[in-house]
C-alpha distance (Angstrom), angle and dihedral (degrees) to the residues before:
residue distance angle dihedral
X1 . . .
X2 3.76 . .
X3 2.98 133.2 .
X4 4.16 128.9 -155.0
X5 3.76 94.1 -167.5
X6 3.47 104.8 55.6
X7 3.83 92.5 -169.7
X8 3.88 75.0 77.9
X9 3.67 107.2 59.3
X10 3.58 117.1 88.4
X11 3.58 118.8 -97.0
X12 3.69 104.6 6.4
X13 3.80 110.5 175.6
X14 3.82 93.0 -159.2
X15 4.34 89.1 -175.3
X16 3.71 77.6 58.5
X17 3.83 101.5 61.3
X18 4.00 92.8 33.1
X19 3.71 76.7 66.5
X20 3.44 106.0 49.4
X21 4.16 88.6 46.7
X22 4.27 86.6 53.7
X23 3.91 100.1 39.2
X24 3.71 94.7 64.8
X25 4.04 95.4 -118.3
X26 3.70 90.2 117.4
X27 3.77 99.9 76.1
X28 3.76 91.4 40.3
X29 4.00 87.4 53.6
X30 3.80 92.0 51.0
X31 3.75 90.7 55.0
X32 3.78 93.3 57.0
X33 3.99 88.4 41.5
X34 4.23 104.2 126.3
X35 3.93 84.3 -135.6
X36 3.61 143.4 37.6
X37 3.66 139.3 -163.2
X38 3.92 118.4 -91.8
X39 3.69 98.4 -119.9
X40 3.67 95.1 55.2
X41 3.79 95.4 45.9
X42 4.33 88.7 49.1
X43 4.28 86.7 49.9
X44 3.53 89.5 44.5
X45 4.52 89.3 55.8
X46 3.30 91.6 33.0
X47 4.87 89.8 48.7
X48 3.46 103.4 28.2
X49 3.87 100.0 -170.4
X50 3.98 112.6 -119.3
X51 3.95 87.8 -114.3
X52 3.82 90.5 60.0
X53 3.99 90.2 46.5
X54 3.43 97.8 49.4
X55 3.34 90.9 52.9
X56 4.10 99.7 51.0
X57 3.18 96.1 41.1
X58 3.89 117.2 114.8
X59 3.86 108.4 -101.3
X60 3.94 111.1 -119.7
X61 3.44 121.3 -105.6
X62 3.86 115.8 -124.0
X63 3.26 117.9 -104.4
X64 4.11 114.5 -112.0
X65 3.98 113.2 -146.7
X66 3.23 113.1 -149.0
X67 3.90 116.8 -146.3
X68 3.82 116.0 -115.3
X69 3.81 103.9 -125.6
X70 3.54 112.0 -156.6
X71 3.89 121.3 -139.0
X72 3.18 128.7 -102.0
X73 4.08 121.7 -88.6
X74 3.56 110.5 -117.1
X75 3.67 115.5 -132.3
X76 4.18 105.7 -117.7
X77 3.62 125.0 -83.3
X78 3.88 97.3 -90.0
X79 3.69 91.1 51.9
X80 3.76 90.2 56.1
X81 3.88 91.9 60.4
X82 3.28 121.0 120.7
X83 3.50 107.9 -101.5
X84 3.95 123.9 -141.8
X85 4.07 148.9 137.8
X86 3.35 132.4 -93.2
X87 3.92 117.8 -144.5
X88 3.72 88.3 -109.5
X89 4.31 96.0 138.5
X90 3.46 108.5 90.1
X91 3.76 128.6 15.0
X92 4.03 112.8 -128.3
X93 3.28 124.1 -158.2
X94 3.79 124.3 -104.5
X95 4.19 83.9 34.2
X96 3.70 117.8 112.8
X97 3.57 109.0 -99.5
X98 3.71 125.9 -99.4
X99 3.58 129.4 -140.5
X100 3.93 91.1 -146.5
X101 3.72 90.5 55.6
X102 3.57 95.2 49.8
X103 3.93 109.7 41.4
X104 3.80 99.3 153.0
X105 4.34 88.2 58.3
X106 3.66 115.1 105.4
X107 3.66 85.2 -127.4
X108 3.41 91.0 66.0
X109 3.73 100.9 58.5
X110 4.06 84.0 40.7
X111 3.54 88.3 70.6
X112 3.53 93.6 35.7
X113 3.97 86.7 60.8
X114 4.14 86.7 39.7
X115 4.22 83.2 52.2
X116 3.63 97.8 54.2
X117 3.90 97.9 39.9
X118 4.02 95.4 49.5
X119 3.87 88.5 45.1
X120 3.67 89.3 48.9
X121 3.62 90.9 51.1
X122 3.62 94.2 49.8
X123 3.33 90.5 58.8
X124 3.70 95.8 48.8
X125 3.74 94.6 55.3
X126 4.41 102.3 30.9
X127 3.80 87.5 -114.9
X128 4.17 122.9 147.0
X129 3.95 105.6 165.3
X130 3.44 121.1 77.0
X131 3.63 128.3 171.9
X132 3.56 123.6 -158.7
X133 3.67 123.4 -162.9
X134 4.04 143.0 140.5
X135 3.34 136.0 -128.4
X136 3.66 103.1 -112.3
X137 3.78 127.7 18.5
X138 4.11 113.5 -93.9
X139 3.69 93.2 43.6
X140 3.85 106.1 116.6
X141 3.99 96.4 -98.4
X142 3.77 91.6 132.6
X143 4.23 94.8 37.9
X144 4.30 82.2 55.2
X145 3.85 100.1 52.3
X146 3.75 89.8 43.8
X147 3.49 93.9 54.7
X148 3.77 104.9 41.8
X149 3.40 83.8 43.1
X150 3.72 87.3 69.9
X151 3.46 95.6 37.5
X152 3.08 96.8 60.8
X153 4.09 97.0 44.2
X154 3.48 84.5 67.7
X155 4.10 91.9 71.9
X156 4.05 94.5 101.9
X157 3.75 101.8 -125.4
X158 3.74 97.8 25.9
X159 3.89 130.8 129.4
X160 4.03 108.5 -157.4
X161 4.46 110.3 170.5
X162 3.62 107.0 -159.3
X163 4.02 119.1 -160.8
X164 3.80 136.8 -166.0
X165 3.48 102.4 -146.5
X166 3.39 92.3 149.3
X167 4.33 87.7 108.7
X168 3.45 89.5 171.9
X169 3.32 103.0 63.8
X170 4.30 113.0 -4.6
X171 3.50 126.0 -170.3
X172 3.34 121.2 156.0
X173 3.38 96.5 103.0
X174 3.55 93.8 53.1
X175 3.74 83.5 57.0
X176 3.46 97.7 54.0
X177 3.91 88.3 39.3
X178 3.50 93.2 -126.2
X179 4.21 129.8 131.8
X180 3.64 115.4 -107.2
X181 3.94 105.3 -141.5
X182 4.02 88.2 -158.8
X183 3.88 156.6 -8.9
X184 3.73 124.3 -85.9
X185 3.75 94.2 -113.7
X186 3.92 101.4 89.8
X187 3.91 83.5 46.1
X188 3.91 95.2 52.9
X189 3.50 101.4 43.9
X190 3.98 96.2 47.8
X191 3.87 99.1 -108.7
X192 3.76 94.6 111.3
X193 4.00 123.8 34.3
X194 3.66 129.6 -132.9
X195 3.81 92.4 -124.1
X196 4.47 75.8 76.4
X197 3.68 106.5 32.8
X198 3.62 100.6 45.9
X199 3.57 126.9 87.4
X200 3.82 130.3 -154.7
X201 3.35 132.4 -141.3
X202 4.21 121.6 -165.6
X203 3.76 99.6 -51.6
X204 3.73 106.6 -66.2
X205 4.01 100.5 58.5
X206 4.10 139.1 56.6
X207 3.89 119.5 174.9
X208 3.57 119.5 -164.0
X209 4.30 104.8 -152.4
X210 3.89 124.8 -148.3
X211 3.50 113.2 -161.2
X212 3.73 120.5 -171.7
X213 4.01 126.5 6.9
X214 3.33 118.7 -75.8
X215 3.95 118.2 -152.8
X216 3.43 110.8 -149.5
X217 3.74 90.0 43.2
X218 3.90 94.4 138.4
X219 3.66 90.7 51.2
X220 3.59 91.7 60.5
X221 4.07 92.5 52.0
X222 3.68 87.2 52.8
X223 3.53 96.4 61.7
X224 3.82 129.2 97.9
X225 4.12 87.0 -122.7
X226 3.23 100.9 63.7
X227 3.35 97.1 54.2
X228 4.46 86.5 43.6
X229 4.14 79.1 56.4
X230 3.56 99.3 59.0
X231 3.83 91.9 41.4
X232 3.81 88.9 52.5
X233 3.84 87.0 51.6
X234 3.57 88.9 49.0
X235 3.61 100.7 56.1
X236 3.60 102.8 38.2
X237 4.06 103.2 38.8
X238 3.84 93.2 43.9
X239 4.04 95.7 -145.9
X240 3.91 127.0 -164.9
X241 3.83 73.9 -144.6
X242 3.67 154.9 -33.1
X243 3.71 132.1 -122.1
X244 3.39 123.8 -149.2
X245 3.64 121.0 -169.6
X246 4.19 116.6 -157.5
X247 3.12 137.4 176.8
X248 4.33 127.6 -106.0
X249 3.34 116.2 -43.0
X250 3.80 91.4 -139.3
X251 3.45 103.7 39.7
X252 3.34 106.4 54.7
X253 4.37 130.6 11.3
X254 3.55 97.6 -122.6
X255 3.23 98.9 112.6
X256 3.65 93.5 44.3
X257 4.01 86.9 56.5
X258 3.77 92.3 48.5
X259 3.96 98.3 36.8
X260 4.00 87.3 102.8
X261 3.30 104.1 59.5
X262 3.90 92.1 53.6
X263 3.96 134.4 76.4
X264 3.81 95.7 -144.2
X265 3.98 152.2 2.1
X266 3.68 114.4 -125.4
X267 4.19 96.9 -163.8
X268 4.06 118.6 -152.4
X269 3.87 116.8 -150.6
X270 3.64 127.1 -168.6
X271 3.76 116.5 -136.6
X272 3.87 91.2 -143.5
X273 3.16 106.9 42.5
X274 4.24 114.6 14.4
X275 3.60 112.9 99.1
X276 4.30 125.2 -162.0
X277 3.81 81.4 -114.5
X278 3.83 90.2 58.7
X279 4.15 86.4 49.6
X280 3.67 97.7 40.8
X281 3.70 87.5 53.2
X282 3.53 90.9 49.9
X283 3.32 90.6 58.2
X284 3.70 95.3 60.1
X285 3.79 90.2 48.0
X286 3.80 91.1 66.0
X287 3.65 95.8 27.5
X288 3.68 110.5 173.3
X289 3.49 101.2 -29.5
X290 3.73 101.0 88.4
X291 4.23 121.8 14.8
X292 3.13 120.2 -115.4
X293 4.31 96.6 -124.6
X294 3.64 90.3 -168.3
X295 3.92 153.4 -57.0
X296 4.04 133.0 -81.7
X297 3.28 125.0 -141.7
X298 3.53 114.5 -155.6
X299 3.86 124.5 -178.5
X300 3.75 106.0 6.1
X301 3.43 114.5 -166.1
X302 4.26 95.5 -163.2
X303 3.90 110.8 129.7
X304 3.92 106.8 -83.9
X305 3.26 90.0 21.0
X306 4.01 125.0 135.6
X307 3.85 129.1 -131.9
X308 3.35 93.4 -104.9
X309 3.89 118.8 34.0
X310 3.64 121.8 164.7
């Protein structure tokens, strides 16, 4: 039974409880107390202490760093050439002849001399782009830029580009009896890059192919791109020099269209059928924009001579 009063429950000690209220026990017996009042319980929700908060809140979770992984280096541009063969091991007959096939012919060490004179040149003056063409169609432009092409890939350390922009009529890769996968169109006009025309061969020689004629071939030279192309080629592939096979001077004005964006005119003449008219008219054709570097012969017909003589 309880009792309110406590003077009336039997055997109160009241010295007792004025001890237990002074000694400090009380607070320490309402903490273990089974049940406590509403209001203190709704405070308590309402004020959590910062004690009781640190201690339900979630513990953080630590915080991974993930390790910045650099990407990869790409090798440079003439690295990322496709590489490929030519069909350089056995010479077959009706095939225009190749000075790597034939390295005991004078005409060989003709171009060899041609090689080391044009390069020195080059050097003299800063110049990369040459363009090599004839007068008249027929007179060995094509056989020429092939040829010093790969007389000049044999420098060890060298970079030589060689193009067929002869749209009219390409055949380089005839030449090299390889399979042109497309025209120089997409190239010129900036829809396809050189990275994916291009072809490399070993690591002195790239080829760009033309297959198939393309009509408005001396539109294309006119235009600002295709000069933008070459520069791009320039600057990223480094090379000792580029090539640049065109088609006849006098039959057609590419050359004249594309004469700007080159450093010189290397000009082919047959020996049985270029005349010094034909040459003196190319030289009005390219005027002073581009300098003549010098003139081909191809096919002398002097006693002791060979069938092709440069």
């Amino acid at each position: 039974m309880a009792y309110h009063d406590k003077t009336l429950a039997p055997e109160w000690d009241k010295a007792a409880d004025m001890r237990d209220r002074n000694d400090g026990t009380d607070g320490e017996r309402k903490e273990t107390r089974p049940f406590r009042r509403k209001a203190a319980l709704i405070a308590e929700a309402q004020c959590p202490s910062a004690t009781k908060r640190a201690v339900l809140a979630p513990k953080a979770k630590p915080e991974i760093v993930k390790k910045q992984m650099l990407p990869a280096a790409l090798p440079e541009p003439w690295l990322r050439l496709r590489q490929t063969s030519m069909g350089l091991r056995q010479p077959q007959k009706g095939r225009m002849p190749l000075v790597n096939l034939f390295r005991t012919d004078p005409a060989a060490k003709a171009f060899d001399v041609m090689r080391t004179r044009l390069l020195q040149t080059l050097k003299a003056k800063g110049w990369t782009r040459i363009a090599i063409a004839a007068p008249t169609e027929g007179c060995g432009a094509t056989f020429t830029a092939v040829n010093l092409a790969l007389s000049m890939a044999r420098v060890p350390g060298s970079r030589t580009v060689l193009l067929d922009m002869n749209m009219r009529d390409p055949g380089i890769a005839a030449a090299l009896d390889m399979t042109a996968k497309g025209d120089m169109r997409g190239l010129l006009r900036g829809e396809k890059s050189y990275l994916d025309h291009l072809f490399r061969y070993g690591d002195t020689l790239a080829v760009g192919l033309g297959a198939g004629a393309v009509r408005d071939a001396s539109e294309l030279l006119h235009s600002q791109v295709a000069g933008e192309v070459l520069d791009e080629m320039q600057e990223e592939l480094r090379p000792d020099v580029i090539l640049c096979d065109m088609p006849a001077v006098l039959a057609h004005d590419d050359l004249a269209a594309f004469v700007g964006s080159v450093d010189g005119v290397l000009l082919v003449a047959d020996g049985t059928m270029t005349t010094s008219e034909h040459v003196r008219r190319c030289e009005q054709v390219l005027g002073a924009n581009a300098p003549l570097v010098g003139v081909v012969l191809n096919r002398g017909r002097e006693a002791g001579q060979e069938n092709y003589v440069v």
